[in-house]
MDTraj code that builds the backbone (N, CA, C; nanometers):
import mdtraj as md
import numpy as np

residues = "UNK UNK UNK UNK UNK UNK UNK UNK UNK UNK UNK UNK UNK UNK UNK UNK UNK UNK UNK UNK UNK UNK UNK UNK UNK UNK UNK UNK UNK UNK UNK UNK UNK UNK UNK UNK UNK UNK UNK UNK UNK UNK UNK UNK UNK UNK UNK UNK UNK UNK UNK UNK UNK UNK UNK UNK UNK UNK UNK UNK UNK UNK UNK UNK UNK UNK UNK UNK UNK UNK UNK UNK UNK UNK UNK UNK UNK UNK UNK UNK UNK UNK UNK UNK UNK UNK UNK UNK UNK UNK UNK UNK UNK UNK UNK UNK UNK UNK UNK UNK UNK".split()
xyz = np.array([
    [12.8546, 9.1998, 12.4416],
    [12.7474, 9.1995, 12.3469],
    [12.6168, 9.2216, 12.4214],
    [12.5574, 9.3022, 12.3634],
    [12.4252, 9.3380, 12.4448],
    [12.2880, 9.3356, 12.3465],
    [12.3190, 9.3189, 12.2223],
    [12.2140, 9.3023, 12.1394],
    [12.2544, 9.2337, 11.9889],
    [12.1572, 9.1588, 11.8815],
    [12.1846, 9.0999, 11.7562],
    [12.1076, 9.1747, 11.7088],
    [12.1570, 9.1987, 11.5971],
    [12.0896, 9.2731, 11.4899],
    [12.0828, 9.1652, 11.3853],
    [11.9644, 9.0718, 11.3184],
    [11.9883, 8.9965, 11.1843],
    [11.8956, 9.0706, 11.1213],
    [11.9983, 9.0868, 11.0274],
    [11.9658, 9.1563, 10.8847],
    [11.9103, 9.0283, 10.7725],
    [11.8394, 9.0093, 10.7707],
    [11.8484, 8.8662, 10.6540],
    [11.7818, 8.9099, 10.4865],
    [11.7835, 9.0981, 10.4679],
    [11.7075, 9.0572, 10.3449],
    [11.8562, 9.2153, 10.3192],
    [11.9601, 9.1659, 10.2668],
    [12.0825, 9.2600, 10.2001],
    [12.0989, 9.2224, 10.0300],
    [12.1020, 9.3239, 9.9960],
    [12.1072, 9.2965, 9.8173],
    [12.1458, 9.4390, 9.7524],
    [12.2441, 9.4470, 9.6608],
    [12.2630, 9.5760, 9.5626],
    [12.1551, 9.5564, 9.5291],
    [12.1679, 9.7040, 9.5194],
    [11.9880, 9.7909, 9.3867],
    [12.0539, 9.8046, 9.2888],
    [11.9411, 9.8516, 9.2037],
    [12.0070, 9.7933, 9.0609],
    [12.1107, 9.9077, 9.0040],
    [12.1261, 10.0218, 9.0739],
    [12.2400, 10.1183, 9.0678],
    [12.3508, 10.0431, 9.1513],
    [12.3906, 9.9309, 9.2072],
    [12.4801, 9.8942, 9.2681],
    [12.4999, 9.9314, 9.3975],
    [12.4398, 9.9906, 9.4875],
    [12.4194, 10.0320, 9.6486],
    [12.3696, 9.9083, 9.7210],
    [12.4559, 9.8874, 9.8073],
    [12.4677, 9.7652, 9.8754],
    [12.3517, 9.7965, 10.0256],
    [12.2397, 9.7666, 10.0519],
    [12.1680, 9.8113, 10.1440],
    [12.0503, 9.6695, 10.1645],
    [12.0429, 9.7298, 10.3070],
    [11.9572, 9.6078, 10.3612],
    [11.7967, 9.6766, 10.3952],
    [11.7160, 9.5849, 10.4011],
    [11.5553, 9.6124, 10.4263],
    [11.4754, 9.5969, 10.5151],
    [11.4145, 9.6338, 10.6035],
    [11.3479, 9.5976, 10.7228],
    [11.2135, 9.7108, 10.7018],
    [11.1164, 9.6552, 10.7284],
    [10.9815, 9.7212, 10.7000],
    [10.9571, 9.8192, 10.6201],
    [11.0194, 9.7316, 10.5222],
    [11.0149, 9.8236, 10.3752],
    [11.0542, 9.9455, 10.3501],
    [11.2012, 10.0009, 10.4486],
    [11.2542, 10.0927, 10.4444],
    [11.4015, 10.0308, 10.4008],
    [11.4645, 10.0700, 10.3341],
    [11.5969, 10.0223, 10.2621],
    [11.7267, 10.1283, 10.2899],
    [11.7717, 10.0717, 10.3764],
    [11.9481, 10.1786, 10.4925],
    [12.0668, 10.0984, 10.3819],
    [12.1170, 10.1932, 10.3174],
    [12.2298, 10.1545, 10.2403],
    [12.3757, 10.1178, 10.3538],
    [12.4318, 9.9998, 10.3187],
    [12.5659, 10.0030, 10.3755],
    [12.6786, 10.0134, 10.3265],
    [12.7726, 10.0542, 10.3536],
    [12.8818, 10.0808, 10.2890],
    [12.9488, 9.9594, 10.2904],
    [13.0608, 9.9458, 10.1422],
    [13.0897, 9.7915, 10.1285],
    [13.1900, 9.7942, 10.2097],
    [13.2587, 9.8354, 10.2602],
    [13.3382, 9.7746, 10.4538],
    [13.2415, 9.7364, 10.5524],
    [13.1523, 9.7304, 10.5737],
    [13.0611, 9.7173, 10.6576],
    [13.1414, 9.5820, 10.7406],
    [13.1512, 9.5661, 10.8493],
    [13.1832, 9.4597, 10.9202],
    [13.0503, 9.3738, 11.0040],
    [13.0692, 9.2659, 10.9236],
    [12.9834, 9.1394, 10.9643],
    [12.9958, 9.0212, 11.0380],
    [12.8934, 8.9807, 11.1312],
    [12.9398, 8.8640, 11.2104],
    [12.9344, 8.7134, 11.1138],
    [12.9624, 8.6208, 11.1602],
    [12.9313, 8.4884, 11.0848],
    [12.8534, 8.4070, 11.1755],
    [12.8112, 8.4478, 11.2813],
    [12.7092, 8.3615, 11.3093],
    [12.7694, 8.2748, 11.3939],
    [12.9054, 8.2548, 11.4334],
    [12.9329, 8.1008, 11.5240],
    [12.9284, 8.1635, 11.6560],
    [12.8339, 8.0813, 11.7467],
    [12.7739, 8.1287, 11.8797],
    [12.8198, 7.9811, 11.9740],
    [12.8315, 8.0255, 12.1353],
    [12.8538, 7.9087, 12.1840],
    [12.7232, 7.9061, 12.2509],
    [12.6306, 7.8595, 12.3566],
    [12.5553, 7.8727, 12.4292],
    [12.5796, 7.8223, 12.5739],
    [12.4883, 7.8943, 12.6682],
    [12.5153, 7.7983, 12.7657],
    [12.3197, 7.7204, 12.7897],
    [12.3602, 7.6119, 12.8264],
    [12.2172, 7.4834, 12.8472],
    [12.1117, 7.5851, 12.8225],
    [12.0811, 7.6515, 12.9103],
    [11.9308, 7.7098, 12.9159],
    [11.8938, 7.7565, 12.7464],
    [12.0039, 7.7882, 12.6609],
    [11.9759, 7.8709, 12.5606],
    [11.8793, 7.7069, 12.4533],
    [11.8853, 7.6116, 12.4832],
    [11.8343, 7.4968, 12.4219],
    [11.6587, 7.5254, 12.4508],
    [11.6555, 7.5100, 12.5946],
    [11.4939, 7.5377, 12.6019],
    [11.4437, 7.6310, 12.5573],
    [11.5028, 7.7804, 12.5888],
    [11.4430, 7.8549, 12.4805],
    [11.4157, 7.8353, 12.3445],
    [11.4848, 7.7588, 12.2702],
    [11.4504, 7.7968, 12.1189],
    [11.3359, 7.6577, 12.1062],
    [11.3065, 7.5773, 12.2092],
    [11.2163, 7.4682, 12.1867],
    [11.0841, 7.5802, 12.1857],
    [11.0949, 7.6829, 12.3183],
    [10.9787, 7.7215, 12.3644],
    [10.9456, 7.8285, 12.2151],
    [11.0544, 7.8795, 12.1520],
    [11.0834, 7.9870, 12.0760],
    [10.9989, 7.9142, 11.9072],
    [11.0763, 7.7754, 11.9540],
    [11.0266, 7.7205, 11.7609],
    [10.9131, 7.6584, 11.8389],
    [10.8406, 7.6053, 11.9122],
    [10.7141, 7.5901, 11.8981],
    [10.5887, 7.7362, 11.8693],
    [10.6344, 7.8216, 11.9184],
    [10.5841, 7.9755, 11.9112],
    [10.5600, 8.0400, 11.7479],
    [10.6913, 7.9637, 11.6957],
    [10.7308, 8.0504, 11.5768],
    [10.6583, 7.9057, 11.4815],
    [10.6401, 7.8026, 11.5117],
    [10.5434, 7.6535, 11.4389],
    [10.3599, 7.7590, 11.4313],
    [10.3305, 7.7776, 11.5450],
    [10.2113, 7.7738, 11.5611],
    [10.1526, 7.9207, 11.5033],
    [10.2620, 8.0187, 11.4781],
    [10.2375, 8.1449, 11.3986],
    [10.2569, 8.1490, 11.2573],
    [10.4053, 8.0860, 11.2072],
    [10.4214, 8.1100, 11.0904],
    [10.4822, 7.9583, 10.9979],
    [10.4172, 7.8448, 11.1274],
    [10.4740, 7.7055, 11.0303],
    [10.4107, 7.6851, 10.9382],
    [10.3545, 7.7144, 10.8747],
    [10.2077, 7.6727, 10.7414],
    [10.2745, 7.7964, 10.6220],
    [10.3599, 7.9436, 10.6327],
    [10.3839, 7.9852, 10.5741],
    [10.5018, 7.8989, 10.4690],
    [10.5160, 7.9236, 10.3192],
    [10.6046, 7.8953, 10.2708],
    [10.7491, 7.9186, 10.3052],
    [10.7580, 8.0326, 10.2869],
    [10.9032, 8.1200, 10.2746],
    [10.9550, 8.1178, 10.4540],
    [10.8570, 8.0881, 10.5167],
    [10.9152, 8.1455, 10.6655],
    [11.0143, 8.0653, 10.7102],
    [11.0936, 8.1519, 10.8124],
    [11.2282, 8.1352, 10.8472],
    [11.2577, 8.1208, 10.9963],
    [11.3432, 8.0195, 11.0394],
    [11.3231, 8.0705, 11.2004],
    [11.5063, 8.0630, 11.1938],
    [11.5104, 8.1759, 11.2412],
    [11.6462, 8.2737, 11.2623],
    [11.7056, 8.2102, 11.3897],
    [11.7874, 8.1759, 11.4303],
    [11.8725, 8.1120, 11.5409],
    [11.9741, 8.2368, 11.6025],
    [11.9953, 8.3555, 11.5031],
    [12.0753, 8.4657, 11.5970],
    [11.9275, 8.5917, 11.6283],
    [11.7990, 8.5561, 11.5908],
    [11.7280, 8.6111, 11.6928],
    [11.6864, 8.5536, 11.8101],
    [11.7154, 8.4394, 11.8389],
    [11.7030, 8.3620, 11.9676],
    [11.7708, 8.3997, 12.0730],
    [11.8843, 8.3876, 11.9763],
    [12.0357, 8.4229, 12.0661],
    [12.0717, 8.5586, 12.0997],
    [11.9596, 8.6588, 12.0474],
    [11.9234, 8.7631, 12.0964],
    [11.8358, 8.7875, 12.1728],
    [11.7094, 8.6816, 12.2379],
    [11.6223, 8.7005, 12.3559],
    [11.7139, 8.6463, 12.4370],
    [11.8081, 8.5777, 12.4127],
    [11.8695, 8.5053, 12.5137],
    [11.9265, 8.5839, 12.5803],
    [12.0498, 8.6945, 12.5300],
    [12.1161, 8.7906, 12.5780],
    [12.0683, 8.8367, 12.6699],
    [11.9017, 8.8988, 12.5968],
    [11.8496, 8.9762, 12.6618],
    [11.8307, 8.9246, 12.7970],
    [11.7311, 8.8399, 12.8240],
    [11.7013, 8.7638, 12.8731],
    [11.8245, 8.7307, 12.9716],
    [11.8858, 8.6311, 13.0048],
    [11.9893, 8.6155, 13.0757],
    [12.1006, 8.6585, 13.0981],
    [12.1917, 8.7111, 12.9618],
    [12.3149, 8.7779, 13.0063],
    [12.2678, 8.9375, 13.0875],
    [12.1569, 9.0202, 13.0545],
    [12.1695, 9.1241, 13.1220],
    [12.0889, 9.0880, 13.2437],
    [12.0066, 9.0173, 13.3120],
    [11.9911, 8.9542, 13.4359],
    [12.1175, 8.9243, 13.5305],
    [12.2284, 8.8576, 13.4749],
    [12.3591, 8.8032, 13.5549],
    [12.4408, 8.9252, 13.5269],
    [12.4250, 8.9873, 13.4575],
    [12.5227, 9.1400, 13.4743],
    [12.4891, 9.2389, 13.5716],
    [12.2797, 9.2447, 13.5985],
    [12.2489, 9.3203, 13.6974],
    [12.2999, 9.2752, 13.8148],
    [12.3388, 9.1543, 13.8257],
    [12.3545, 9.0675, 13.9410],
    [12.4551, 9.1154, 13.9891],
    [12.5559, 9.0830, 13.8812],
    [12.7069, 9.1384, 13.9349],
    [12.7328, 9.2437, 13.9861],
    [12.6353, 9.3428, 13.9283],
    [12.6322, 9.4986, 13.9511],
    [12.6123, 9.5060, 14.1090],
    [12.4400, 9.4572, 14.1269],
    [12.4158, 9.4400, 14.2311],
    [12.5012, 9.3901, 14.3549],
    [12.6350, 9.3060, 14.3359],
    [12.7035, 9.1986, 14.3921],
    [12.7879, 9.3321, 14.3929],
    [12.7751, 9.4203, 14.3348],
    [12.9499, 9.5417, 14.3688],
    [13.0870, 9.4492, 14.2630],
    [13.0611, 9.3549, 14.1829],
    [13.1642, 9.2587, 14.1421],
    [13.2011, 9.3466, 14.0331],
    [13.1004, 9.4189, 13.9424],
    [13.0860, 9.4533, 13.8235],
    [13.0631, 9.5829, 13.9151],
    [13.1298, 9.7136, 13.8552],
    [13.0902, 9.8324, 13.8521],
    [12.9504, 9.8961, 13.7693],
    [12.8823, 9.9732, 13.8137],
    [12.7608, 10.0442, 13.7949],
    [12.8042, 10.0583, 13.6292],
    [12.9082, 10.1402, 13.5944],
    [12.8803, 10.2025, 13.4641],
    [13.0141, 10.1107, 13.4043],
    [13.0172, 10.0084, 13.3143],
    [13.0784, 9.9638, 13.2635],
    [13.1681, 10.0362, 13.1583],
    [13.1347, 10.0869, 13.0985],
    [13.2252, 10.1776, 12.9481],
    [13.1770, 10.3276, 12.9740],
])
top = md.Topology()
chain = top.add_chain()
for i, resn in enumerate(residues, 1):
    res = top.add_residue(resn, chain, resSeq=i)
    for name in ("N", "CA", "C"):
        top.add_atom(name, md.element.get_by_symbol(name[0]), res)
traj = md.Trajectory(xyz[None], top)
């Protein structure tokens, strides 16, 4: 896994097209679409981030009503953030080959 994609605003239109929304552009999906459920394990460090992450996301958008703080976009700086750091590593280490797939 190298990146999360959360989709959090998916709804049929009122013709029945199943499509999701992101800056007010609307990408229809097809109803097979394969979806995650969200169950993640972590390792320790991924805790401080989301302290450093929900105080960030308190002081921008805690006073909003509707706002949301997403736990698989965390777990997407995290990736970023650490799993591809310890993969360069490996690379670097010759453990892990240069071009994986």
């Amino acid at each position: 896994m190298t990146k999360i994609n959360e989709r959090t605003k998916i709804f049929k239109t009122a013709s029945g097209q199943i499509v999701y929304e992101e800056a007010g552009v609307e990408t229809p999906l097809a109803e097979d679409t394969r979806v995650s459920m969200n169950f993640m394990c972590f390792a320790p460090g991924f805790i401080d981030l989301c302290e450093r992450e929900f105080a960030l996301f308190l002081e921008k958008q805690g006073q909003e009503l509707k706002s949301e703080f997403f736990i698989p976009l965390v777990a997407g700086r995290f990736a970023e953030l650490e799993l591809g750091a310890s993969i360069d590593q490996l690379v670097a280490e010759q453990v892990y080959p240069t071009h994986l797939w």
